[in-house]
N, C-alpha and C positions, 0 to 999 in steps of 0.2 A: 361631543362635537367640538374638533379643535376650535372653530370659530368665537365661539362664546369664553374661549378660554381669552380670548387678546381684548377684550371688551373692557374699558374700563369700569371700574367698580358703581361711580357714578351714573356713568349709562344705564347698568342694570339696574341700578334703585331707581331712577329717575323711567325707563319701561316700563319697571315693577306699579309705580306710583300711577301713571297712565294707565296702566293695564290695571288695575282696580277699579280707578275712575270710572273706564268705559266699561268693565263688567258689571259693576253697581248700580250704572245707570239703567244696564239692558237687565238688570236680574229687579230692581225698580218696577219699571215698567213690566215685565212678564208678572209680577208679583200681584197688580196691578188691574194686567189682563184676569188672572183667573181670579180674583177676588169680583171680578164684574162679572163674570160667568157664572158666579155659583151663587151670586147672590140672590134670595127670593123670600119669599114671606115662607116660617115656619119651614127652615131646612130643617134634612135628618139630620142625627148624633155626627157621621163621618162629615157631611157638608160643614154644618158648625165649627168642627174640631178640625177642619182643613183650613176655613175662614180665620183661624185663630192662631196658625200654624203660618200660613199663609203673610200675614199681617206681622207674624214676627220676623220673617224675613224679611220684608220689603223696610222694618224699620232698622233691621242692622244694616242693610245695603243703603237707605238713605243715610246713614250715618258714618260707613264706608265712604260712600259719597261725599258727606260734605267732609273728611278729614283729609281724603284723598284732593279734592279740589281746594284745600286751604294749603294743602302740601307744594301742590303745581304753581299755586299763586307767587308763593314764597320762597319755595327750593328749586322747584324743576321745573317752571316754565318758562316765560319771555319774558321774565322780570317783574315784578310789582308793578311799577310804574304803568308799563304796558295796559294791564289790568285796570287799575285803580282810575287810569284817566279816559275808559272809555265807557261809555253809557251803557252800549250797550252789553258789558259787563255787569253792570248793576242792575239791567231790564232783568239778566240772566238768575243774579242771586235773589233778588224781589219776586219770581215766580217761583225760584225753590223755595223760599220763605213761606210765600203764599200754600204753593200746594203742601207744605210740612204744617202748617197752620189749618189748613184745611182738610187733613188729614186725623187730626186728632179726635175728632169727630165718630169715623170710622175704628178707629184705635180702642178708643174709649170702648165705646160698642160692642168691641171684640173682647173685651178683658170684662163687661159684665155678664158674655155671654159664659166664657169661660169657667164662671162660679156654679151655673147651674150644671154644667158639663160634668164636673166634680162630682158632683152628687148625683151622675148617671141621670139627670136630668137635659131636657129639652129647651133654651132659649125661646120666649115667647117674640117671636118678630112677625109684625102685621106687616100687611101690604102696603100701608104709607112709611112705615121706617124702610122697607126693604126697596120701596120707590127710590125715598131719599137717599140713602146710601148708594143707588145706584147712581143717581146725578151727580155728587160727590166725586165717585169713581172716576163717571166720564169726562166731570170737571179735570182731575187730578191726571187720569190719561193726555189729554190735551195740552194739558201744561208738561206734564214730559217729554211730549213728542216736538213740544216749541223751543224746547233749553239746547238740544244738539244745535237746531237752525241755529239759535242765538249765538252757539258755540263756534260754528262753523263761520259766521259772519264775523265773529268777532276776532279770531283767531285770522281773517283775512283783511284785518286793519279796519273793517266797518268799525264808524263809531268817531276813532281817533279825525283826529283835526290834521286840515292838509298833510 
C-alpha cells in the first residue's frame, strides 16, 4: 500500500503504541468475560486448564496495557502535562490499580489450581470460592468497562481547569 509508505516513522510507532493499548484493553476484558463464564464449583480438567490459560492472558494484556499506556503518557500522547494535571487521569490509573490488586486474588487461585492439574488431578473449588471468584470477576468487569468512559472524558479535556 503506497500510503503507508509516506507515513512518517513516528506516526507508525505512535498507531502501533495506541493500537496495543486499545487491543489489551478489549483482550482484558474478553479475558475477563470468559473466566466469568466458566467459572463454577468443581470444573472439569478442560474448564480448569482453560481458567488458567485464560488468566494468563488477561495478565500479559494488562501488562501490555499498562506499558502501552505509560508509553502514550510520555512518548505519543498529548503531553505529560496534559495527563498528570487532570483528575480524572488518576480516577483512571486508581481503578486499574484497584482492579490489578483485586485481581490477584483470582491469579493466585488459578496457579494453585494449576499444581493439581499437573498431577492429572482435579482442583477442589466449592461453591463459596466459586461464588467469590465470581463477584471478583463482576467487580473487575465493571471497572473495565469504566476506564474507556474515564478515557474518553478525559481525552475531551474533562477534568482540566477552565
Amino acid at each position: 500500500m503506497p500510503g503507508f509508505a509516506v507515513l512518517p516513522t513516528d506516526v507508525l510507532t505512535s498507531a502501533g503504541v495506541a493500537y496495543a493499548h486499545y487491543v489489551s484493553i478489549m483482550l482484558c476484558f474478553g479475558a475477563l468475560v470468559l473466566e466469568r463464564r466458566l467459572i463454577k464449583a468443581n470444573p472439569s480438567r478442560g474448564e480448569a486448564t482453560l481458567m488458567v490459560i485464560t488468566d494468563v492472558v488477561y495478565g500479559i494484556a494488562a501488562l501490555t496495557l499498562l506499558v502501552s499506556g505509560i508509553l502514550r503518557v510520555l512518548y505519543f500522547g498529548q503531553g505529560t502535562e496534559f495527563y498528570t494535571a487532570n483528575p480524572v487521569f488518576w480516577w483512571k490509573v486508581g481503578l486499574y490499580i484497584a482492579i490489578g490488586t483485586l485481581s490477584l486474588y483470582p491469579t493466585v487461585t488459578y496457579i494453585l489450581w494449576a499444581l493439581p492439574l499437573r498431577k492429572g488431578e482435579l482442583p477442589q473449588v466449592s461453591e463459596a470460592l466459586a461464588n467469590r471468584l465470581a463477584w471478583i470477576l463482576n467487580i473487575e468487569l465493571a471497572g473495565f468497562a469504566a476506564i474507556p468512559l474515564l478515557a474518553t472524558l478525559m481525552a475531551r479535556g474533562v477534568g482540566l481547569a477552565g
